[in-house]
C-alpha positions in Angstrom: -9.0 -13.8 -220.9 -7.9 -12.0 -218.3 -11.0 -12.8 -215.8 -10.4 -16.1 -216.8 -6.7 -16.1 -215.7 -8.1 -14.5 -212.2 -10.1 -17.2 -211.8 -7.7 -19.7 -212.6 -5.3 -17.7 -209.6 -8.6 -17.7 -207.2 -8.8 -21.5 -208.1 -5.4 -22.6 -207.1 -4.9 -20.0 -204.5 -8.0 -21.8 -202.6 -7.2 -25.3 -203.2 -3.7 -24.3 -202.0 -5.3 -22.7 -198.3 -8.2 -26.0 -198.7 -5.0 -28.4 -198.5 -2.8 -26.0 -195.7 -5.8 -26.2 -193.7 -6.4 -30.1 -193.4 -2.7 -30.4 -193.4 -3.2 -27.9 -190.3 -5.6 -30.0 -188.7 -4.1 -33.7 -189.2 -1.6 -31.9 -187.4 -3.2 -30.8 -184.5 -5.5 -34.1 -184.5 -1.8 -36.2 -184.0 -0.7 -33.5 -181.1 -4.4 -33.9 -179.3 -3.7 -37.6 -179.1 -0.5 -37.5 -178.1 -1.4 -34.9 -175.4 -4.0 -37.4 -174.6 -2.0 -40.3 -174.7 0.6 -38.8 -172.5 -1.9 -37.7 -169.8 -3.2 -40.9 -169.2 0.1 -42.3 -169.0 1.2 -40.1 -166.7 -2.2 -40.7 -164.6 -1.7 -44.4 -164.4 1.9 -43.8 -163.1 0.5 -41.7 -160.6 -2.3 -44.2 -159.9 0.2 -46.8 -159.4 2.7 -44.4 -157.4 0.0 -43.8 -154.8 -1.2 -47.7 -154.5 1.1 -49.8 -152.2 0.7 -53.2 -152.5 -0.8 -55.1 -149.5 1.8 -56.2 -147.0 2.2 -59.7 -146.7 1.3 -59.4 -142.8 -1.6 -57.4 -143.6 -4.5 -58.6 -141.6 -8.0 -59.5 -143.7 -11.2 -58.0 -141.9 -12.8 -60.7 -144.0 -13.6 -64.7 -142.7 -14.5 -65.1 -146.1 -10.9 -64.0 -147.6 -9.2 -65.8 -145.1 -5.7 -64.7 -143.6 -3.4 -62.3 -145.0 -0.8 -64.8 -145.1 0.1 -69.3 -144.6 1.4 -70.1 -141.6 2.5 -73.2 -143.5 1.3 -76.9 -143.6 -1.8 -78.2 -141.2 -0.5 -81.1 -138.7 
């Protein structure tokens, strides 16, 4: 009776660490991706901090993009 009630203890005692543990890690799984998530939000605001957009006078290298900007209606 008394092995059996030690086993009984073992039992709970490791099905109480089992469930600690994967409550552990669905914890750290939901910080990774917020970690994750946060870094790549911060990257695109950095992306976008260091990207200007084009002038409207900018010249285009390009004959095949044309001019940077209309100089209104042909006459």
């Amino acid at each position: 009776a008394d092995e059996e009630a030690q086993l009984r203890w073992a039992m709970e005692e490791s099905l109480q660490m089992a469930e600690g543990g994967r409550a552990a890690g669905r914890r750290l799984e939901q910080q990774s991706a917020e970690d994750i998530q946060q870094f790549y939000q911060q990257s695109q605001k950095k992306a976008g901090a260091e990207k200007e957009p084009p002038s409207a006078s900018t010249f285009l290298d390009s004959d095949e993009e044309g001019c940077a900007w209309d100089s209104g209606p042909e006459e």
